[in-house]
C-alpha positions as CSV (number, residue, x, y, z in Angstrom):
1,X,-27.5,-0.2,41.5
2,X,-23.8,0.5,41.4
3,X,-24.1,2.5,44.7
4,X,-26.2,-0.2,46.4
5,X,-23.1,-2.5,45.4
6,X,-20.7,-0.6,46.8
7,X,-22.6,-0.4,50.0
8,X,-23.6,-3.7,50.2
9,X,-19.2,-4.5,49.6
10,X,-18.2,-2.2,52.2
11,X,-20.9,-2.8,55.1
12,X,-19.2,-6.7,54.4
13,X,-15.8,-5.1,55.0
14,X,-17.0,-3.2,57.7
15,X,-18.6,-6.6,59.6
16,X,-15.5,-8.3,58.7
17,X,-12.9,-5.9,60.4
18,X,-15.4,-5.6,63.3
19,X,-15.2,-9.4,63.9
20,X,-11.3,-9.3,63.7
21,X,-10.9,-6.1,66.2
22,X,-13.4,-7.7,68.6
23,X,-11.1,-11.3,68.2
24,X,-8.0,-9.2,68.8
25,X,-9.3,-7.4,71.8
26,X,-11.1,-10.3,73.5
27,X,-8.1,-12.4,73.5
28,X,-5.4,-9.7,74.7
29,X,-7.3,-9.1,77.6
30,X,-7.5,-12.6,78.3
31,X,-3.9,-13.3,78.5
32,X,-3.1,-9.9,79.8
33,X,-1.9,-10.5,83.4
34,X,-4.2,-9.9,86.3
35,X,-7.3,-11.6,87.4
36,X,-10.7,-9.3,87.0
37,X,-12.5,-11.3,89.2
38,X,-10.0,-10.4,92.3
39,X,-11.1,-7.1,91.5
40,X,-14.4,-7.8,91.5
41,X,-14.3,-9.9,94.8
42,X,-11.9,-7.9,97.0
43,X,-8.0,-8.3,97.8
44,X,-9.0,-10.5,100.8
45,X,-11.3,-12.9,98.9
46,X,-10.3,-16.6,99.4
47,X,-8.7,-18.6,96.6
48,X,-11.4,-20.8,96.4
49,X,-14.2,-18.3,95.8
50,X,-12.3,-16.3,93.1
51,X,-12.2,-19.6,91.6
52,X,-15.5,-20.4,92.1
53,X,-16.6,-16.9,90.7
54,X,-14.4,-17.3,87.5
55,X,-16.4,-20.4,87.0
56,X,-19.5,-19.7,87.3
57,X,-18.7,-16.2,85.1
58,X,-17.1,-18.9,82.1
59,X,-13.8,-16.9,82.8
60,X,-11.9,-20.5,82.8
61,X,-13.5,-21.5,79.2
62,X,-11.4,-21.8,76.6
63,X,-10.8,-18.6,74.8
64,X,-12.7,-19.4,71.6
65,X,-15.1,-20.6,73.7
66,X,-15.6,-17.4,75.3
67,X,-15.3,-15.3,72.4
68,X,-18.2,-17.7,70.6
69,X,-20.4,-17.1,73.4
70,X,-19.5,-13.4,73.7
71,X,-19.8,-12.8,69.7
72,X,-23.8,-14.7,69.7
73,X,-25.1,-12.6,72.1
74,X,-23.3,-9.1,70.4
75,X,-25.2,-10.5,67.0
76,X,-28.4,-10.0,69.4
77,X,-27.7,-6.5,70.2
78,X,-26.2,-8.0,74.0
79,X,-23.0,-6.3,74.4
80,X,-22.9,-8.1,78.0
81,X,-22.7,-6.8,82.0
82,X,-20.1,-4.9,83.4
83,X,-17.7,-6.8,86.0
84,X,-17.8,-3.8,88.0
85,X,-20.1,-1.2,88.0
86,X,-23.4,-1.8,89.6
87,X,-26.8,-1.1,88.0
88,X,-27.4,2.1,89.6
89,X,-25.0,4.1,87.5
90,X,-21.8,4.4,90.0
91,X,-18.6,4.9,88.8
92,X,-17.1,1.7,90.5
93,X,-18.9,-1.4,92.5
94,X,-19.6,1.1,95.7
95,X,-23.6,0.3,96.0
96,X,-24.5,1.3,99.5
97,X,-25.9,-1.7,101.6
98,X,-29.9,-0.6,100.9
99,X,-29.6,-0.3,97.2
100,X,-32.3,-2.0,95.5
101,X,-29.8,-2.2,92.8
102,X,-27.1,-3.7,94.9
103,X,-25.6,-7.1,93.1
104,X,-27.3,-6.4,89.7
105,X,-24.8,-5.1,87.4
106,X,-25.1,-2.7,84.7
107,X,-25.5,-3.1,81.1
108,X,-22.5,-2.7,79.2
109,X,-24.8,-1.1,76.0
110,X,-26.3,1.1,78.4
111,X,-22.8,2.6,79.5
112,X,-21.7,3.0,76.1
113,X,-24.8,5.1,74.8
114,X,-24.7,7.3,77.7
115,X,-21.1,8.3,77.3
116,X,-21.3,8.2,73.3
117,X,-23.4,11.5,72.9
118,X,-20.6,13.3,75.0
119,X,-17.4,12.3,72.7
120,X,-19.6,12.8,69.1
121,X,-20.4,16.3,70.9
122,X,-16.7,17.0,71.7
123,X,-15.7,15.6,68.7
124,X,-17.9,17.7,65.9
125,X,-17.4,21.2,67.9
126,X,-13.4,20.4,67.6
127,X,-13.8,19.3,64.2
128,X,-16.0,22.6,63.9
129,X,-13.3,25.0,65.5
130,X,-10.5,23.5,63.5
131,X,-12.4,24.0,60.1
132,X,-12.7,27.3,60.8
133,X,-9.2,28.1,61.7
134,X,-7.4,25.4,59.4
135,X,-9.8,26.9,56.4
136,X,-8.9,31.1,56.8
137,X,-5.0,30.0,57.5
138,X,-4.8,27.1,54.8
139,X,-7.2,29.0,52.2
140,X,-5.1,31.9,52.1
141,X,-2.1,29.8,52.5
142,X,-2.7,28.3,49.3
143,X,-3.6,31.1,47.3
144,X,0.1,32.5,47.9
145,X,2.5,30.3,47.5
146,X,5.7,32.0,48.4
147,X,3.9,34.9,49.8
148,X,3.7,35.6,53.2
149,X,0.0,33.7,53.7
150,X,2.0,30.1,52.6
151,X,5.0,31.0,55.5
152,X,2.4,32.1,58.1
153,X,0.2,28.8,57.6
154,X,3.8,27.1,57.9
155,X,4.4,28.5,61.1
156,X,1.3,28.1,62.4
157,X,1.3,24.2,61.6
158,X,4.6,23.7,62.7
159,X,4.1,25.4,66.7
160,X,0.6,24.1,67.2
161,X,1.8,20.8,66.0
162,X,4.9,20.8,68.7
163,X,2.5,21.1,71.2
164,X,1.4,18.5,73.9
165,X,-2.1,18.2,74.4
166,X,-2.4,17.5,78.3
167,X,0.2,20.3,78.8
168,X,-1.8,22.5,76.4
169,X,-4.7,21.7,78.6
170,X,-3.4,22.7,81.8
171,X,-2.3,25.8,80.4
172,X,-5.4,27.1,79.2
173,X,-7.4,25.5,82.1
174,X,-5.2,28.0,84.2
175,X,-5.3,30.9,81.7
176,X,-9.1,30.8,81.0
177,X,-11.1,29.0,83.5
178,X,-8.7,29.8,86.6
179,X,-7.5,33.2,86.0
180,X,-9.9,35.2,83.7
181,X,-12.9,32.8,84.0
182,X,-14.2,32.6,80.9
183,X,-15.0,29.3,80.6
184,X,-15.7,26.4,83.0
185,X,-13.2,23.3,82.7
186,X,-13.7,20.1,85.2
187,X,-16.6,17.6,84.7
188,X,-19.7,18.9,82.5
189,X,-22.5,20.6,83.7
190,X,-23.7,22.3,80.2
191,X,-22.3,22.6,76.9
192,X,-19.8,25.7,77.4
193,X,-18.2,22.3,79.6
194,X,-17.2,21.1,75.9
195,X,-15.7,24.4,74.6
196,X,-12.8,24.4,76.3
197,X,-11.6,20.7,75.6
198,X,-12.8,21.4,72.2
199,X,-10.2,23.9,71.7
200,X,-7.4,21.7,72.7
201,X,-8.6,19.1,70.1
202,X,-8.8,21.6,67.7
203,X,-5.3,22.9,67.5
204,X,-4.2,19.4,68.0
205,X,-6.1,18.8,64.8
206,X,-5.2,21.7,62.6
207,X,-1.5,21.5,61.6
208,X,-2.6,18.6,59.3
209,X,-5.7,20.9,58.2
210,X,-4.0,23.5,57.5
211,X,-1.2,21.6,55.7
212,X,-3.4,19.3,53.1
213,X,-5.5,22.9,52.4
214,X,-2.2,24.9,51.5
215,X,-0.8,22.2,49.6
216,X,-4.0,21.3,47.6
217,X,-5.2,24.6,46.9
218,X,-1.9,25.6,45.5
219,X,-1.6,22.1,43.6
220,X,-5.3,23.0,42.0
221,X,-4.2,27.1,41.2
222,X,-0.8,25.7,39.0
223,X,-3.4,23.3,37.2
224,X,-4.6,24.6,33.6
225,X,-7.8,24.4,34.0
226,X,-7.1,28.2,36.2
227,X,-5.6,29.3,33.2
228,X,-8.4,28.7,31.0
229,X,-11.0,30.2,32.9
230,X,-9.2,32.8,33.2
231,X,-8.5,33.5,29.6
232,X,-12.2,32.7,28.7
233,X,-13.2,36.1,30.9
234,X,-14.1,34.1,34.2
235,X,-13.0,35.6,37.2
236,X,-10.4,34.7,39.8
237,X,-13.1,34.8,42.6
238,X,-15.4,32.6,40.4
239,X,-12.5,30.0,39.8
240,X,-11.7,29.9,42.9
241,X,-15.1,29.4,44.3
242,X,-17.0,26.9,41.5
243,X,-13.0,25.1,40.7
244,X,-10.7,25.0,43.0
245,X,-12.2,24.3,46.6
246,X,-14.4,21.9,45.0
247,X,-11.5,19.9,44.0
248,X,-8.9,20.6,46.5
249,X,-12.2,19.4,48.7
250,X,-11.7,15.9,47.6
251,X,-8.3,15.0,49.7
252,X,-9.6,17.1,52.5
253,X,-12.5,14.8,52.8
254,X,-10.7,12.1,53.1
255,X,-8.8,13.3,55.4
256,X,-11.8,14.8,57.8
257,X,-12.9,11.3,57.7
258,X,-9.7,10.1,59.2
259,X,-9.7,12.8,61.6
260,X,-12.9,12.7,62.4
261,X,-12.4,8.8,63.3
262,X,-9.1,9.3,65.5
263,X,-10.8,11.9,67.4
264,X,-13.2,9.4,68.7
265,X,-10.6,7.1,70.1
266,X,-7.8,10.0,70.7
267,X,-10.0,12.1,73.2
268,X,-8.8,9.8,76.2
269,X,-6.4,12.3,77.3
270,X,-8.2,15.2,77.0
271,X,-11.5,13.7,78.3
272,X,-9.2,12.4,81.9
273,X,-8.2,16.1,82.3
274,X,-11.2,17.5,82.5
275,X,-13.0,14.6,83.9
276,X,-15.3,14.9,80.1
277,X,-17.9,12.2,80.7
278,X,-17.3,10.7,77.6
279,X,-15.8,7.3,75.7
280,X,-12.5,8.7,76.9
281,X,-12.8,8.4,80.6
282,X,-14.9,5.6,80.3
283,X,-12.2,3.6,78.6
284,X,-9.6,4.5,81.1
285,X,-12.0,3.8,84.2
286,X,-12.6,0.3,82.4
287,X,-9.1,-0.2,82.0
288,X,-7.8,0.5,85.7
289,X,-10.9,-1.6,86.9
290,X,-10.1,-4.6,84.4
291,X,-13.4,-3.8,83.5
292,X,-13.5,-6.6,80.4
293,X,-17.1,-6.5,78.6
294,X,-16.9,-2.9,78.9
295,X,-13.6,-2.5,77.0
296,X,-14.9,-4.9,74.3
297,X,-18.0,-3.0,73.9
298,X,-16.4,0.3,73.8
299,X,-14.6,-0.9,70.8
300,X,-16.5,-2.7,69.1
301,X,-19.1,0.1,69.3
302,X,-16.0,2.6,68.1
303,X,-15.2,0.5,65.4
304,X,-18.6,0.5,63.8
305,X,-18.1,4.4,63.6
306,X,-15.1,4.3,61.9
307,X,-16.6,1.8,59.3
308,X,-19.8,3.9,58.8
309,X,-17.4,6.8,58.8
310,X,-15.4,5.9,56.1
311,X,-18.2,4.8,54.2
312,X,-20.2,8.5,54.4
313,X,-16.9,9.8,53.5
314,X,-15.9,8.2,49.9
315,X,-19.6,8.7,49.4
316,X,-19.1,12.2,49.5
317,X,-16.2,12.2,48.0
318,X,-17.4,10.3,44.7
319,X,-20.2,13.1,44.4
320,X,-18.0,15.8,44.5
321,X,-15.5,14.0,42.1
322,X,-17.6,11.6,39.8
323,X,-14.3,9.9,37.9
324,X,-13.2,8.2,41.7
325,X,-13.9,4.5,41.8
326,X,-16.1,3.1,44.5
C-alpha cells in the first residue's frame, strides 16, 4: 500500500512536469522568430498562400488555443504530423513527383519510436562501458585513500573530464575507424555502429563515476560499522562485499539515474558526428527544419523517461536502503 502511494504521488508529479515542459516548449517556439510554414512552402511562395497555409494549419490561433488543441489530441496518444517530412520516411519534404506518399505527411509518434530504440541502445552500452571502467578505477580508488589507487582515480577523472566530446570524437574516428580500422563510425549499419560513440559517452560519463565511487566507498570504510566486523572475525573481503558496496551503492544510484537521464537528451552531439540515427540527430534535423510537432514530441516523449527514470531509481534505491523515505 505504501508503495502503491508513492507511485500513485509520483506518476501525478511526473504528469504534472510533463504538462509544464510541453507549455514551455510549445510557446517558445511560437514566438521564436521565423515562420515554419515558409519552410514548408518554399522561399518563393506568395504572401498570401503562406498565409493561407498558416490558417488552415491553426498556426494564427491564439497560443493557448493551440496548445489546448495540441495537448487533447497527445491525451489520445496523437503526438501530431510533421511540418516537413513526408510519409515515406525521407529525411526532409523531397518526395519524388510519383510517390504515392507524396503530400501525406508523417506521423510525429512514428518518428519518435523509430529513432528511440537507437539512443536507449547508445545510451545503456555507454552507461555499460562507463560502469565498468568508473567501477575498477573508483573501487580501488576508494579502498586507498591516500594510496596511490585514490591519486590515479584523481587523475583519471580530472583528464577525461577536460576533454571535449566532438573533439574526442574526431580523434578516435581518425585513430580507430580511419587508421587501424577497428571499428566503423559514420551512420549505423549494425550494432559495432554503436561501439564507437558509445566510448565517447562513456569517458564523458566517468569522471563523475569514478568520483562519487572513490568518495563513498572511502566515506563507508571510516564508518564503524568496518570496524566491528572486523573485530567480530569477519573478513575484509566479506565487509567489503555484503557492507560497503551495498551502501556506497545508494548515492551511486541516484546518480546513474541522473546520468542515465542526461544521456538521453546529451547524445545530440555525438549522434550529429556520426550521423547515429537516433533522438540526437532527429532533434537537430527538426530544429534546422523548424520542424514544430516534431520537437514537441521529442520532448515530451524524453520527458516521460526521465519521470519513469527517476521513479525506477528511488525504487531501487529504497530496497537497497530501507530507512530512505519515499
Amino acid at each position: 500500500m505504501f508503495v502503491m502511494n508513492f507511485l500513485i504521488r509520483r506518476l501525478a508529479q511526473g504528469v504534472v512536469i510533463i504538462f509544464l515542459v510541453s507549455l514551455l516548449i510549445f510557446t517558445l517556439l511560437r514566438v521564436v522568430p521565423g515562420d515554419p510554414v515558409r519552410m514548408m512552402a518554399g522561399g518563393m511562395a506568395p504572401d498570401a498562400l503562406i498565409e493561407q497555409i498558416a490558417k488552415d494549419m491553426g498556426l494564427r490561433d491564439p497560443i493557448l488555443v493551440q496548445f489546448g488543441r495540441y495537448a487533447a489530441g497527445v491525451v489520445q496518444g496523437d503526438l501530431g504530423q510533421s511540418f516537413v517530412r513526408p510519409a515515406n520516411g525521407a529525411a526532409t519534404g523531397g518526395a519524388t513527383f510519383n510517390d504515392s506518399s507524396r503530400g501525406e505527411r508523417a506521423e510525429v509518434f512514428d518518428l519518435v519510436v523509430d529513432a528511440l530504440p537507437m539512443t536507449l541502445q547508445l545510451a545503456a552500452l555507454a552507461l555499460a562501458f562507463a560502469l565498468a571502467f568508473s567501477g575498477l578505477v573508483g573501487i580501488a580508488g576508494g579502498l586507498a585513500p591516500g594510496r596511490w589507487p585514490n591519486k590515479l582515480a584523481f587523475y583519471i577523472s580530472s583528464i577525461f573530464i577536460s576533454l571535449p566530446n566532438f573533439w574526442l570524437g574526431i580523434v578516435l574516428t581518425l585513430l580507430l575507424s580511419v587508421k587501424l580500422g577497428w571499428l566503423p563510425a559514420i551512420g549505423y549499419n549494425g550494432f559495432g555502429y554503436t561501439i564507437l560513440p558509445a566510448i565517447i559517452l562513456a569517458v564523458e560519463l566517468s569522471p563523475v563515476l569514478i568520483r562519487t565511487l572513490t568518495s563513498s566507498i572511502a566515506a563507508q570504510m571510516g564508518a564503524s560499522y568496518v570496524a566491528v566486523g572486523a573485530v567480530r572475525g569477519l573478513s575484509r573481503s566479506r565487509i567489503i562485499a555484503n557492507h560497503v558496496l551495498r551502501n556506497a551503492s545508494v548515492p551511486l544510484l541516484n546518480l546513474l539515474g541522473i546520468q542515465f537521464s542526461g544521456l538521453l537528451g546529451g547524445v545530440v552531439i555525438v549522434e550529429y558526428i556520426f550521423d547515429y540515427p537516433g533522438l540526437g540527430l532527429l532533434t537537430i534535423n527538426a530544429v534546422l527544419q523548424r520542424d514544430f510537432p516534431l520537437i514537441q514530441g521529442i520532448a515530451i516523449v524524453t520527458s516521460a523517461i526521465f519521470v519513469l527514470i527517476n521513479i525506477l531509481v528511488d525504487l531501487a534505491a529504497t530496497s537497497i536502503d530501507p530507512r530512505l523515505e519515499y
